[in-house]
C-alpha positions in Angstrom: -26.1 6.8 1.2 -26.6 4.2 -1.4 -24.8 2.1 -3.4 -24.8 1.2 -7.0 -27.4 -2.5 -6.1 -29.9 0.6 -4.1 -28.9 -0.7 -0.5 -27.2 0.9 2.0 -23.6 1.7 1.0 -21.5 -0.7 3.2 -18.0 0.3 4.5 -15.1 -0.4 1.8 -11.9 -0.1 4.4 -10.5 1.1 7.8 -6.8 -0.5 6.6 -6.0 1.4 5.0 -8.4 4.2 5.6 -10.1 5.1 2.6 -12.4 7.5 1.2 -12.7 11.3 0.0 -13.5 11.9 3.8 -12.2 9.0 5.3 -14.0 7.7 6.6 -13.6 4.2 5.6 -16.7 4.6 2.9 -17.1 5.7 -1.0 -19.3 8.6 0.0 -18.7 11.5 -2.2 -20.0 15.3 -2.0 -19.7 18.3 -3.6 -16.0 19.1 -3.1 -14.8 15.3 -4.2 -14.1 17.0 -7.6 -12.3 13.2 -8.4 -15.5 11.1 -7.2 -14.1 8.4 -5.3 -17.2 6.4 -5.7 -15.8 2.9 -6.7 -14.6 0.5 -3.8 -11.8 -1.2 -5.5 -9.3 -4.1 -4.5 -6.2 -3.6 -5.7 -3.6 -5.5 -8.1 -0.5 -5.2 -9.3 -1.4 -5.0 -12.9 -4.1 -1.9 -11.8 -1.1 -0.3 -9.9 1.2 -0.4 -12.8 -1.5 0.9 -15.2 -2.6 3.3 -12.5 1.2 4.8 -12.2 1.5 3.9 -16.0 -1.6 6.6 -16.3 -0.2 9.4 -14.1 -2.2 8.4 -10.7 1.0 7.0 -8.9 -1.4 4.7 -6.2 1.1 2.7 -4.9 4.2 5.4 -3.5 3.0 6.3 -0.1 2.5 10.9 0.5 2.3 10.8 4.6 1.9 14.9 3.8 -1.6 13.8 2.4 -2.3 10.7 4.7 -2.0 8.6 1.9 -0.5 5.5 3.2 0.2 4.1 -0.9 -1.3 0.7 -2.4 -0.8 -2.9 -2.2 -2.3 -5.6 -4.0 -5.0 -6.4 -2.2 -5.8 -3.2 -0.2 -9.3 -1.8 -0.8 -9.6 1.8 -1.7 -12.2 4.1 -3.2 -11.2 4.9 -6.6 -12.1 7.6 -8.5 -15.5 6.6 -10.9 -13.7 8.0 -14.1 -10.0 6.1 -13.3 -12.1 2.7 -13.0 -13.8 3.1 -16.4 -10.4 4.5 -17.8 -8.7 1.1 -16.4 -12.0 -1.0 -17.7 -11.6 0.4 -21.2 -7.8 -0.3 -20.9 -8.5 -4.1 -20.3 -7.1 -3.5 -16.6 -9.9 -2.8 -14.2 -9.3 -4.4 -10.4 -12.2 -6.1 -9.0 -15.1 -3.9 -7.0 -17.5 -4.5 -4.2 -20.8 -3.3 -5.3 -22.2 -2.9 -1.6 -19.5 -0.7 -1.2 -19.6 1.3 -4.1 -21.5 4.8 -4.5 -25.0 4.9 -6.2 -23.4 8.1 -8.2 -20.3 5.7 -9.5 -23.5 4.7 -12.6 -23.1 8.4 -13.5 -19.1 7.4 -14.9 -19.9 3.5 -15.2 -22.3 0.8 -16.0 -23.7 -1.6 -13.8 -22.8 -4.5 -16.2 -19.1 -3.8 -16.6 -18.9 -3.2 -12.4 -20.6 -6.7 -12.1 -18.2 -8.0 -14.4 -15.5 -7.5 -12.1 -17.8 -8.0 -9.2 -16.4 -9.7 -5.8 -19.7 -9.6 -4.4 -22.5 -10.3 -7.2 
């Protein structure tokens, strides 16, 4: 897998473990419907626009293994929420060597660098 710079997609996050698989990566597949490309870290301000949006990120659903967010966990968010919260003025930081080549299908490469923790 690649990410969105054309190296090998790096891991985004064992704690919590994150991914459509996870698997700790933002590798996607046919059946991630939600392509959870986009290795995030997480604020509170992209929490509260997040629940705010109808994606509640941060109230933890043990029946799904979802563990919920904290500022600065790193997750793999779904490609179209991060351009949603970009557009919105409230997109969390990414790490590009940890986000999916396919994430430039939903988002450009300039507004990802923008927010960039590893450019």
């Amino acid at each position: 897998m690649k990410n969105v710079l054309g190296e090998d997609l790096e891991p985004c996050s064992f704690d919590p473990v994150t991914g459509f698989y996870r698997d700790g990566c933002c590798n996607t597949g046919a059946e991630d419907a939600g392509v959870h490309t986009v290795c995030i870290i997480a604020t509170e301000e992209f929490l509260e626009f997040s629940k705010s949006a109808g994606n509640d990120l941060s109230t933890p659903m043990p029946q799904y293994g979802f563990p919920g967010l904290k500022p600065g966990d790193q997750w793999c968010l779904c490609a179209g929420r991060w351009q949603d919260a970009f557009e919105a003025g409230n997109a969390p930081q990414v790490r590009l060597r940890s986000t999916h080549l396919q994430t430039l299908e939903w988002c450009n490469l300039s507004n990802l660098q923008s927010h960039a923790i590893d450019a």
